[in-house]
N, C-alpha and C positions, 0 to 999 in steps of 0.2 A: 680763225686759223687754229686747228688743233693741237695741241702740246703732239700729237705721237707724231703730226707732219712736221711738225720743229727740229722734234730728235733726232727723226728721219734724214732731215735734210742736214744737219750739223754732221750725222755720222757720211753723208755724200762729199761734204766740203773735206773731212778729217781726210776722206778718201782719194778726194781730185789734188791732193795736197804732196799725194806720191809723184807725180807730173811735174809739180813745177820744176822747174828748169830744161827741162829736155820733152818739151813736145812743142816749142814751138818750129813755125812761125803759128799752128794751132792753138788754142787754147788748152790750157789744163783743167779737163772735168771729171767729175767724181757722178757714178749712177748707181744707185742701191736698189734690188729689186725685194719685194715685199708681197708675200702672197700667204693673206689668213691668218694676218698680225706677226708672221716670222719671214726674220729678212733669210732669202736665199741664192741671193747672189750680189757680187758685189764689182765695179769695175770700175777703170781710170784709164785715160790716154796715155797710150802707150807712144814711147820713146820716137819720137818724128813726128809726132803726131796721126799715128795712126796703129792698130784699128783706135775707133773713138770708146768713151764710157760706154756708150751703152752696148755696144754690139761683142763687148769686151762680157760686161755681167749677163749680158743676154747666154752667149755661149756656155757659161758657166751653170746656167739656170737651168738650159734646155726646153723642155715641155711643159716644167714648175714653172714656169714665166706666164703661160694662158692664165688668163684673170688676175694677174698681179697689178701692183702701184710699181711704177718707175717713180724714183724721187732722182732729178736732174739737178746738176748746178747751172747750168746755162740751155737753154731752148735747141729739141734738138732739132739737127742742121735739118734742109730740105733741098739742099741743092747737090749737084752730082760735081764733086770734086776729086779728091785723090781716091775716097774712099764714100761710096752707094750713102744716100741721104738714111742718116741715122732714124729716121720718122720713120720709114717707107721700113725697117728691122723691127723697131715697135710694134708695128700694124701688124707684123707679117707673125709676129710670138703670141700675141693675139693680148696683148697686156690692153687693160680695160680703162686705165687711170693713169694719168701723170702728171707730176706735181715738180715745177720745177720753181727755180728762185728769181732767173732773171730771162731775156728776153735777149738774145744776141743782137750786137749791134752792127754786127756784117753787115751789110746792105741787101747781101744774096738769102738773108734769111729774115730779119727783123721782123718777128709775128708768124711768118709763112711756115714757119716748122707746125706751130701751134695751129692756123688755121688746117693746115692739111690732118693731125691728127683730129682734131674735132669733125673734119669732116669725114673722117674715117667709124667715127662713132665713140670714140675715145675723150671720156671726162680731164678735161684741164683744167688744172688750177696753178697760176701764177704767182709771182711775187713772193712766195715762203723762203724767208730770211735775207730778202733781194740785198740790204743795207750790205751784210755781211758778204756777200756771194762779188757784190759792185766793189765791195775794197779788196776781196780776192781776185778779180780778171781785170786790177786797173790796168796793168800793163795790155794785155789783150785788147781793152776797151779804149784805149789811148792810142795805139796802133792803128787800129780800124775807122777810129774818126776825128784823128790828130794828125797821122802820121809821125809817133813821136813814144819812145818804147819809155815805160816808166822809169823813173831814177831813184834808187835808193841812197841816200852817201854814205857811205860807213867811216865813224871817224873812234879813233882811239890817242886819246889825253890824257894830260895829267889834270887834275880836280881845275887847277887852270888855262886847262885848253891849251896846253904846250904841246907839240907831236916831237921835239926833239932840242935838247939843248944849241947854245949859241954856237957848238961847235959841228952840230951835227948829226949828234950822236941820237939812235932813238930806239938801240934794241936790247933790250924789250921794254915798254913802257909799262905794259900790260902781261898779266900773267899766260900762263901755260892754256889754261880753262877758257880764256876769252879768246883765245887764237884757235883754238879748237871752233869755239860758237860760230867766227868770222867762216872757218871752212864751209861749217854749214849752211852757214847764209849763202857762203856764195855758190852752193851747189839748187841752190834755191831757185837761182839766177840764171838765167839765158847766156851770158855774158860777164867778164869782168873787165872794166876800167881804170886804166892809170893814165897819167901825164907824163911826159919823155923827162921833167923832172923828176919824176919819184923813180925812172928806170936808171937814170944817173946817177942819182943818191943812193938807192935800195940795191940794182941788180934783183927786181925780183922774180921768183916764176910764176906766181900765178896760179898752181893746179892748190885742187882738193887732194889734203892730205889726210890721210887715218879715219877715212870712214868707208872705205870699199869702193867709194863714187869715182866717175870719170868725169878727168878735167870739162871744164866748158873753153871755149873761145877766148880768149885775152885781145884785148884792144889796146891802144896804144893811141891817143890822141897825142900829134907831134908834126907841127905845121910845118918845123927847118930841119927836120929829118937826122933830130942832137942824138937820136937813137942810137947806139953802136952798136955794130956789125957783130960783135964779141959778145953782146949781152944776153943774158942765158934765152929771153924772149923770143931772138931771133936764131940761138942755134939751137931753140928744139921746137922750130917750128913745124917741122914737119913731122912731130909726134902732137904734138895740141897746137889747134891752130890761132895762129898769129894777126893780127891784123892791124896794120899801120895806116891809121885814118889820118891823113897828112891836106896839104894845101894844094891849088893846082900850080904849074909854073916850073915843078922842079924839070931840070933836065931829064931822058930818057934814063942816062948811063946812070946819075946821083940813086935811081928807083931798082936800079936793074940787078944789084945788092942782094938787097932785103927778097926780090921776086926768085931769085937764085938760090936763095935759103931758106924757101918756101913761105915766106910771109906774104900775108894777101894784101897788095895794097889799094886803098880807097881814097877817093880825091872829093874835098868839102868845099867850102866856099872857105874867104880866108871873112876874115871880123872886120870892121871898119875901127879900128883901133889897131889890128895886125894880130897875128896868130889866128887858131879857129874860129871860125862862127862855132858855136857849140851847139845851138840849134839845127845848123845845117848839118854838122858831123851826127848827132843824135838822127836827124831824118835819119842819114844815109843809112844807119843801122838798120833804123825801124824799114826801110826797101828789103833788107836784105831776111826781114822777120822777124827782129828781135822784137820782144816786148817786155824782157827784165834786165836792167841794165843794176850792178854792181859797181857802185863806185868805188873804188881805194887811193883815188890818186891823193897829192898833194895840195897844200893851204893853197895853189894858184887856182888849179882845178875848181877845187871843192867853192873859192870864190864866183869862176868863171859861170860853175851852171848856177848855185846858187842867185848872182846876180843877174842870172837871164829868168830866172824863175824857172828852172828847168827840174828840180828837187821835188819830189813824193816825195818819200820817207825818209829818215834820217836814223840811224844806227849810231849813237853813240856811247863807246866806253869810255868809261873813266878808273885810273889809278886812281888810287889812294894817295896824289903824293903828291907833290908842285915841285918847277921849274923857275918859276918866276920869268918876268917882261925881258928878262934878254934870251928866253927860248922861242922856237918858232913857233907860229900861232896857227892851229887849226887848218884857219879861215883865214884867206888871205883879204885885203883891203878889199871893200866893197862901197865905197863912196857916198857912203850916206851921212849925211849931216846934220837931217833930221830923223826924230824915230817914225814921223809921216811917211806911210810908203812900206812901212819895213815890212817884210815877208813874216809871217809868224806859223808856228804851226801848233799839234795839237796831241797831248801826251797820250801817247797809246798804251804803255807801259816801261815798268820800272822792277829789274831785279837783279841780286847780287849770281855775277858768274863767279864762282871762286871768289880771291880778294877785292875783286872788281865789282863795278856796278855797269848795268846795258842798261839805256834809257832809247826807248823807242818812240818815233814819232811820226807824225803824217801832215802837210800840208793840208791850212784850214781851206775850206771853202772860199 
């Protein structure tokens, strides 16, 4: 593999990275095109998921596109969807070569994109930086052969894993700098999640704030519907939408609420211990397209997927400061008694936001 298709494809990834959060239920891809060692066009899925990368830098390229490299982050598509097979826009710009990272795992494409350029006359070469591109589209990748949209949890502590004194209390834990980073994250995201605990306790809203961005979806996992009708969640639902993933069973009129104040609501299975299945409520998303699920709820939440092993990534700050064993913890009880079993994961990175520190992480293999 040559170092200029590495850089190439790093500068695709830097680029499919404007997407994430607002193109699914699509994937977010990055296309650079490359004609006689200088790149001259450049593109990413645009907002719904369409048009896609390449038909995006394709138009930008024009006629400079004949005889170029496409460097892809994902195989492009060959079937006729919302928008003309991405392969069949290649052929047609007359691009000679492409190079992409990974292989889409849709069903309606897996290799079919690649074989139809080859058999177009067009040089393919796969797999360049595939490791990197496969931890980029877990959520996408997870969706399409799990049915089940990535989870990241974002949790902010004190050095001991406190989120709020014995009485409650928990704003701010975290500085100015780390609540900024949170926004970002979550405009990263398809989605954000809380538990009808942390809507009791916080009231909170949920949008991206001070970066120019529009809210995503707020979720609301809340089986006995503790939700209040008052809570900012549900009276601005129908400026950012709302969505109350709840149990089946309630009454008509209990639902008829929250649907009057425009929050969407969705019906999971309940758990065999009571409350959500958290697996089932996660499908129900992944139907609806999600593939980046933002978590912020509370130590019950953060227990519940946790101990389903429902956790990708993990997002955690930390103060500078401790609470001590009579604040509340994190991570709610997860019932293990040996460390046999335990979920462990794998350090991605570690740096200081402001007074804080963000340690990131990823579920081992």
């Amino acid at each position: 593999m040559a170092e200029t298709d590495r850089a190439h494809m790093r500068a695709a990834l830097a680029v499919a990275a404007r997407g994430l959060g607002n193109t699914w239920p699509n994937p977010a891809v990055g296309c650079v095109l490359v004609n006689d060692g200088r790149v001259i066009a450049r593109g990413w899925t645009q907002p719904g998921g369409r048009p896609h990368a390449e038909v995006e830098a394709l138009a930008r390229a024009g006629e400079a596109a004949r005889g170029a490299t496409a460097y892809v982050t994902l195989e492009p598509c060959s079937h006729v969807g919302r928008t003309p097979p991405c392969c069949d826009a290649l052929i047609r710009a007359g691009v000679t070569r492409v190079v992409a990272a990974m292989r889409d795992p849709d069903r309606r494409v897996d290799g079919r994109g690649f074989a139809r350029l080859r058999a177009a006359g067009i040089a393919v070469e796969e797999a360049v930086l595939e490791e990197d591109a496969r931890r980029f589209q877990l959520g996408f990748i997870r969706r399409v052969t799990q049915g089940l949209p990535m989870v990241t949890l974002k949790l902010a502590s004190t050095l001991d894993g406190r989120i709020a004194t014995a009485a409650g209390e928990s704003r701010w834990i975290t500085d100015e700098a780390a609540r900024r980073a949170v926004h970002a994250a979550r405009a990263a995201h398809d989605v954000v999640l809380v538990g009808s605990g942390t809507v009791l306790a916080d009231d909170p809203t949920l949008t991206i704030r001070g970066l120019g961005l529009p809210a995503i979806p707020r979720v609301v996992f809340d089986a006995r519907l503790r939700m209040p009708l008052d809570a900012a969640l549900v009276r601005t639902a129908r400026e950012t939408p709302t969505w109350l993933v709840t149990a089946p069973g309630h009454k008509p009129a209990a639902l008829a609420a929250y649907i009057a104040a425009g929050v969407e609501v969705i019906t999971a299975a309940h758990a065999a211990t009571g409350g959500l299945d958290a697996r089932a409520a996660l499908q129900a998303l992944a139907q609806r397209g999600v593939t980046r699920v933002f978590c912020e709820g509370g130590a019950a939440l953060a227990a519940g997927l946790l101990g389903a092993r429902l956790v990708q990534r993990i997002l955690w700050f930390h103060a500078p400061g401790v609470i001590g064993a009579d604040g509340i913890a994190a991570i709610g009880a997860l019932g293990r008694a040996r460390l046999h079993g335990m979920q462990r994961f794998r350090l991605l990175d570690g740096r200081r936001i402001g007074p804080d520190m963000l340690t990131e992480f990823e579920e081992c293999d």
